[in-house]
N, C-alpha and C positions, 0 to 999 in steps of 0.2 A: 370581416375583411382584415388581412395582415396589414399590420403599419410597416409604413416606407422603411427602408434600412436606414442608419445614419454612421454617418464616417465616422463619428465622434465616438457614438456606444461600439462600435468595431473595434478604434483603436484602444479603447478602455479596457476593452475585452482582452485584450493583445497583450496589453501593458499588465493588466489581473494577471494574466495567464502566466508571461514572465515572474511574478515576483514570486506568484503562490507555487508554480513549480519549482523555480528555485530553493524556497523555504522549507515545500513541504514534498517534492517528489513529485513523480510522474504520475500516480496514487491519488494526486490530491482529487477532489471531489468537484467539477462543476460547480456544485452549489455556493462553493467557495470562492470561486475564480467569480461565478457572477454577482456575487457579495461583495467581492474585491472591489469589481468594477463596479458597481453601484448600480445595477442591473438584476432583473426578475433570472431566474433559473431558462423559464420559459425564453426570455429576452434572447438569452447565452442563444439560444437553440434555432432565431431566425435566423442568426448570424451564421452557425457553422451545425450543420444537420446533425453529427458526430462527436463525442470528444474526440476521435482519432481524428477525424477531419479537421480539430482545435490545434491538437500538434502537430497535424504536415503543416498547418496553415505558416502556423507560428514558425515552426524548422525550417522554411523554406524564406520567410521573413529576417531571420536573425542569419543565416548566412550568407542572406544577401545583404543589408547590412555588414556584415564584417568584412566582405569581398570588395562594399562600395567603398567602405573606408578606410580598408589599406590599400586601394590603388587609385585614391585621392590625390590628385594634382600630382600624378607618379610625373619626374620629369622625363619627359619622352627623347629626349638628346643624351641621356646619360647612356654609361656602363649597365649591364647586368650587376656587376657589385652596388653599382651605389641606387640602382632602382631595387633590389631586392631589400637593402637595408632603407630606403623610405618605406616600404608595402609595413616590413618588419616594424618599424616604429610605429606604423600609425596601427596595426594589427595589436600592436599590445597595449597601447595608450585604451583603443576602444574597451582594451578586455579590460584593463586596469579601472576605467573610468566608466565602466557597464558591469560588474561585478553580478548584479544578476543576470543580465543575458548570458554571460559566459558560463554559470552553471546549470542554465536552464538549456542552453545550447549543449553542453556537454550533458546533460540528460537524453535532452532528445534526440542527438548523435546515435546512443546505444537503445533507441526504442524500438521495438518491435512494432508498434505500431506506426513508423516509419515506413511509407511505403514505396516501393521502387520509382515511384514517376516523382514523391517528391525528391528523393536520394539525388535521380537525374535533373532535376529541376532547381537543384541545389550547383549539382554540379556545375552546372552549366551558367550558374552566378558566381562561380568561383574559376571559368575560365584562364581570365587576364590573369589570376595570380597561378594557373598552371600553365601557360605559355611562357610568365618570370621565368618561372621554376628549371618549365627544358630549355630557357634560354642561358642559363646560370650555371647549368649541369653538363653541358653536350659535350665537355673535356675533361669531365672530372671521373673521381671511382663509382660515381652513382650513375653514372649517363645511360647505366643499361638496366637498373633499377628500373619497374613498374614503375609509375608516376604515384603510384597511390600510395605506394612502400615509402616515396620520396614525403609524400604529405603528410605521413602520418610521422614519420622522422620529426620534420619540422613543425608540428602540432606537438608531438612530445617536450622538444628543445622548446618549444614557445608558452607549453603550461609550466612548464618549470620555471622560464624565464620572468610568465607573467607571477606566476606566486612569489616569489624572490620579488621583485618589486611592490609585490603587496605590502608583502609582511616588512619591507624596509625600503619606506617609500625615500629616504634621503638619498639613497646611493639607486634609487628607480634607474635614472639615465645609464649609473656603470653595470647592471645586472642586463637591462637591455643591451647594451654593446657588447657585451661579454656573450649574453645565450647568440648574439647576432653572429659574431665570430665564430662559435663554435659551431653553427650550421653551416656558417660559409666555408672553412675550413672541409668539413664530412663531403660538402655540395662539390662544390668547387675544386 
């Protein structure tokens, strides 16, 4: 008889999975993530049938996470400028302050084993920050940009921004205002 799932060997699994991808690539070995987590190999496998099925799980986890936390208490009375630069700050606060979800996310961003339902399943937790987005854009020189051209624009200004506040966490807040201006400026 299979024993019961548990919330807990799941999220361990989840949380294995982030640190050991980040450390060691898309590559890494199962056997490692379920060592991570302090879990049998076998264990790993009630949870997710696949490894692939381990990375959409997770890709589809971690964007929706960074989608819930940069449109965290967005204030709904404001401007497109200054909800775009809440979504912006708390978007790179998680990246700055998750350092391995963000390169286990940008792993699995470019995985082939990435499969289109989670891609769309992803997408679709990253909504609210693409309705920001064409609400931000409808007059500017991007307004007829793809949405996606638009995101990936701002995904570039935003790794850059967040490494710049890595690597010099004292001036963190002026390197965020700075990357935030220089989208809104391209946006807008």
């Amino acid at each position: 008889m299979a024993r019961p799932r548990s919330d807990e060997k799941q999220s361990a699994i989840m949380s294995a999975a982030t640190r050991v991808i980040a450390a060691q690539g898309l590559a890494a070995a199962t056997a490692t993530i379920a060592k991570e987590a302090g879990v049998s190999n076998g264990s790993l496998f009630t949870y997710f049938e696949t490894k692939a099925d381990l990375l959409n799980q997770l890709y589809v986890e971690l964007k929706t996470e960074m989608a819930t936390v940069g449109l965290e208490r967005l204030p709904s009375d404001s401007d497109a400028r200054s909800q775009l630069l809440h979504m912006w700050r708390h978007w790179a606060r998680w990246a700055v302050c998750c350092p391995e979800k963000r390169r286990a996310l940008a792993q699995l961003s470019v995985s082939e084993d990435i499969t289109p339902q989670s891609r769309m399943a992803a997408h679709q937790a990253m909504l609210g920050i693409a309705v920001l987005l064409e609400r931000s854009r409808k007059n500017g020189p991007l307004r007829d940009a793809p949405i996606g051209f638009v995101s990936a624009l701002m995904s570039a200004i935003g790794d850059t921004t967040m490494d710049f506040m890595i690597a010099d966490p004292a001036n963190a807040d002026k390197h965020c205002l700075t990357g935030f201006e220089a989208f809104w400026r391209m946006l807008a």
